[in-house]
LOLUMVO-555240 format. One line per 10 residues: number of its first residue (from 1); their letters; for each residue x, y, z of C-alpha. Coordinates in steps of 0.1 Angstrom, whole numbers, plus 5000, padded with zeros to 4 digits. Layout:
LOLUMVO-555240
NUM) a) X,Y,Z; ...;
end
This chain:
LOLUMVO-555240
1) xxxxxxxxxx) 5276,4951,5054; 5274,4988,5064; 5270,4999,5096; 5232,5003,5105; 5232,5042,5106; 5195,5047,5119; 5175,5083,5122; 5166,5092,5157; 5133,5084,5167; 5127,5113,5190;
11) xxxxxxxxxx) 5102,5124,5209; 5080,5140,5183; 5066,5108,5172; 5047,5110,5202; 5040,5147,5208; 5024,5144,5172; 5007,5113,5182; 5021,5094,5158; 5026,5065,5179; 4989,5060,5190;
21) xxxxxxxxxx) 4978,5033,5163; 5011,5009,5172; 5003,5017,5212; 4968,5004,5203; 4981,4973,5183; 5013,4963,5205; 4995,4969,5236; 5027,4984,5252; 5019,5025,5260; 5051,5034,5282;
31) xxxxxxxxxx) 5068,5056,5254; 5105,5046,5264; 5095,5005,5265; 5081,5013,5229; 5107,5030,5216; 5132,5004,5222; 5106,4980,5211; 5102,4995,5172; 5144,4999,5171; 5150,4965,5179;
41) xxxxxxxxxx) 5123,4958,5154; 5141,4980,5129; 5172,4966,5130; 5156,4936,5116; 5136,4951,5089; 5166,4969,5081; 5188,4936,5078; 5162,4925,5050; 5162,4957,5029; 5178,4990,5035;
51) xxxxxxxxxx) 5149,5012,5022; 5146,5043,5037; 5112,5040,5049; 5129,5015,5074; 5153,5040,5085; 5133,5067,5090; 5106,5047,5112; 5078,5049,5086; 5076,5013,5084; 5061,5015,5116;
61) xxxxxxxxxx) 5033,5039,5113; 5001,5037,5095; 4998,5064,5068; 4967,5050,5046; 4945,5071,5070; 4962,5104,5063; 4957,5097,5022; 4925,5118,5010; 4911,5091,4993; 4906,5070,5027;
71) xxxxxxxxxx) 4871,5085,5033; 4855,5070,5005; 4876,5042,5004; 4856,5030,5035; 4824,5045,5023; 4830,5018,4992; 4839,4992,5021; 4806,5000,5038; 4782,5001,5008; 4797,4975,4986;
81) xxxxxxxxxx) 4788,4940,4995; 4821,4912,4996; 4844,4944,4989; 4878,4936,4989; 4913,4954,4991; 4948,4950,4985; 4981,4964,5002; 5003,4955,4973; 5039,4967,4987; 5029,4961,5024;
91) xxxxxxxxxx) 5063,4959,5040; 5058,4953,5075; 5017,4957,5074; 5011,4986,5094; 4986,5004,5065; 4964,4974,5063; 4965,4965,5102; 4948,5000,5105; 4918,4991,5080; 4914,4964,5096;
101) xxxxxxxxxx) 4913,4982,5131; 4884,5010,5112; 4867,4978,5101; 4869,4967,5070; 4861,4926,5075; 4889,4910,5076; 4882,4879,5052; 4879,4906,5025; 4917,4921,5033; 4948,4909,5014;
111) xxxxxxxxxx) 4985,4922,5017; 5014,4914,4993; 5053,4922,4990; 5078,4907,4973; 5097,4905,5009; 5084,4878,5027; 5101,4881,5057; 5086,4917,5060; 5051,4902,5069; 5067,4878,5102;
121) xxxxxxxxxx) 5088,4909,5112; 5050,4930,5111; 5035,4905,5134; 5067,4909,5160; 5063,4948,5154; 5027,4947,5163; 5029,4913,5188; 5006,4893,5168; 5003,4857,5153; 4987,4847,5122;
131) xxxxxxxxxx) 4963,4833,5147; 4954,4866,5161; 4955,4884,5128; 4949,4863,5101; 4949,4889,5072; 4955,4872,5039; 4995,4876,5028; 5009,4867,4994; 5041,4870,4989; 5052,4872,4950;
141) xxxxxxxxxx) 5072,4897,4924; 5045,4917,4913; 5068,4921,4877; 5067,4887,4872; 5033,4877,4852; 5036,4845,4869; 5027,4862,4899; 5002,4890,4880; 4994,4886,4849; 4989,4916,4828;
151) xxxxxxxxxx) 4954,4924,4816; 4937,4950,4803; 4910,4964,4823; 4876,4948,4831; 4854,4971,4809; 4822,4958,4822; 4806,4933,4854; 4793,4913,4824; 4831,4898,4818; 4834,4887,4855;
161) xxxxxxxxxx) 4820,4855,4854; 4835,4842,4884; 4830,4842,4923; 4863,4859,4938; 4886,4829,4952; 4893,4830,4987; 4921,4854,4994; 4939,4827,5014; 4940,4800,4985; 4957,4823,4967;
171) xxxxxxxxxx) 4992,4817,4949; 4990,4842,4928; 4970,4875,4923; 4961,4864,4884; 4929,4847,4898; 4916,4885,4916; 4914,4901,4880; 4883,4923,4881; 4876,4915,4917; 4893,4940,4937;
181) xxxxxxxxxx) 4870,4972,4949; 4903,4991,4964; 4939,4988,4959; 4966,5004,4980; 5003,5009,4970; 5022,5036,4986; 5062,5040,4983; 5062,5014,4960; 5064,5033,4918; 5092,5050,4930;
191) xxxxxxxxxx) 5112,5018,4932; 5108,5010,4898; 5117,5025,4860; 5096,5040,4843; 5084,5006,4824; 5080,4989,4855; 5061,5015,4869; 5040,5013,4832; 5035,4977,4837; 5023,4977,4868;
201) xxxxxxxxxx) 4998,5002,4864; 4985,4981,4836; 4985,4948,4857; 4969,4967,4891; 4944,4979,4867; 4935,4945,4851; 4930,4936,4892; 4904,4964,4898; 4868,4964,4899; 4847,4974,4865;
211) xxxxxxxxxx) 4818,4989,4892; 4819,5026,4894; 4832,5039,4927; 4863,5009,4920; 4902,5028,4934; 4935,5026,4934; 4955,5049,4955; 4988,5054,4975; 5018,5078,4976; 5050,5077,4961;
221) xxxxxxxxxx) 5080,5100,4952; 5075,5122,4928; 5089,5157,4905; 5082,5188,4897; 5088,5178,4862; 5092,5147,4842; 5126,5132,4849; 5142,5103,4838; 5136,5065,4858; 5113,5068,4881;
231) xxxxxxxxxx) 5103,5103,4891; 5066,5112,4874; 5052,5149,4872; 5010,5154,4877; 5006,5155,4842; 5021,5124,4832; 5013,5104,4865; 4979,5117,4849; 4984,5104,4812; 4995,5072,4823;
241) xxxxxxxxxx) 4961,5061,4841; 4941,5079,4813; 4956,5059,4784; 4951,5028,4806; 4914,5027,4812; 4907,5052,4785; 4899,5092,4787; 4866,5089,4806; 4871,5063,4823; 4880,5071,4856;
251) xxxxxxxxxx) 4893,5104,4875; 4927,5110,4885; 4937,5129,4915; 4967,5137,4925; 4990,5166,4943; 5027,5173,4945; 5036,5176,4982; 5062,5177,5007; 5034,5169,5036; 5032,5135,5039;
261) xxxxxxxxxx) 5027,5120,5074; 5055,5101,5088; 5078,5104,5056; 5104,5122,5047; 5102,5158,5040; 5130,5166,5018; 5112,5153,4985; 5084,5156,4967; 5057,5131,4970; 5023,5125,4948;
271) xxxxxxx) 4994,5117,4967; 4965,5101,4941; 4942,5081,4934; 4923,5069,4902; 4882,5060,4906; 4864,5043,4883; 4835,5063,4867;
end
């Protein structure tokens, strides 16, 4: 095994106030007992997958809030009876602790990875239990149609016949198809080729919600230009939602940036989301 090589985590993080939602969560607010606190944390995140979102500390800090689509993703959460959302790629759990922290109820809140071992490492990040936050986690391949079936979209509330299950039944996702009001999968596309990344655009799509207002959104690396594997431009990270759900069917955001709160800053990310009309 290579030598665990982490970045500094200097003092910026908490000039910037970066470090204000994991104070809040941890409970612990002297800066130098909470710094040694998230490396020792690392170093086990780390030993389970060496992504760089682990090495850079970004594992650690809640971003979902600093995506423009998280305004009316809790406008949908406060207008739309039994809404529900998944964090599909959840790593450690800081995105979906924060939701839950704004107030999104937290029977209707799901998180998924394909690392299970990410989720126990969250709760000694943020020193909780399953007791004290008992967030609905599935842990499954999200490739594997055992775990998510494809489907194509629900084109109308008419073909959801069905009462959602409850999230912590679950086995599988299969069983939320047409159920979900908002899904939320950042740093995840960029993992993937780019037919993995096509099939699970088609398979979070089959998950989402046929009523109007109904989003998925995120971040993930992108390019300037189409390149090959995984690295989408704007106008085909656009073309791939409209062939899925049809031209007219929903409206795609998205922006090329380097800005993107607690990531890195030497590539270019796409910041999107894709709303049912």
């Amino acid at each position: 095994m290579d030598q665990f090589d982490p970045l500094p985590l200097d003092d910026s993080f908490y000039k910037e106030d970066r470090a204000a939602f994991i104070k809040e969560e941890t409970g612990i607010h002297d800066p130098e007992a909470l710094k040694q606190h998230i490396i020792a944390v690392q170093k086990k995140a780390y030993a389970l997958e060496r992504f760089p979102c682990i090495r850079c500390f970004a594992f650690a800090w809640e971003r979902i809030s600093d995506l423009p689509a998280y305004e009316e993703v809790f406008k949908l959460g406060r207008e739309r009876d039994g809404a529900i959302l998944l964090d599909i790629g959840c790593c450690c759990g800081a995105d979906i602790r924060k939701v839950a922290r704004d107030g999104w109820p937290i029977e209707n809140l799901i998180a998924s990875d394909l690392c299970a071992d990410f989720w126990d490492v969250g709760h000694e990040l943020f020193c909780s239990t399953p007791e004290t936050f008992p967030v609905a986690f599935l842990p499954g391949d999200a490739l594997d149609p055992n775990f998510l079936q494809p489907f194509t979209p629900v084109a109308s509330a008419y073909q959801i016949t069905d009462f959602p299950p409850s999230l912590s039944s679950l086995t599988s996702l299969t069983p939320l198809r047409g159920h979900l009001s908002a899904i939320h999968v950042s740093s995840v596309f960029h993992l993937f080729s780019e037919v993995q990344q096509t099939q699970l655009a088609h398979s979070l799509a089959g998950l989402l919600s046929p009523l109007p207002g109904s989003l998925i959104f995120g971040c993930h690396i992108g390019a300037d230009e189409r390149k090959p594997r995984f690295c989408h431009s704007l106008e085909s990270w656009v073309t791939l939602w409209e062939e899925i759900f049809g031209q007219g069917g929903v409206k795609v955001e998205v922006e090329l940036t380097k800005n993107v709160a607690s990531m890195r800053n030497d590539v270019s990310w796409l910041v999107w989301s894709v709303t049912r009309l």
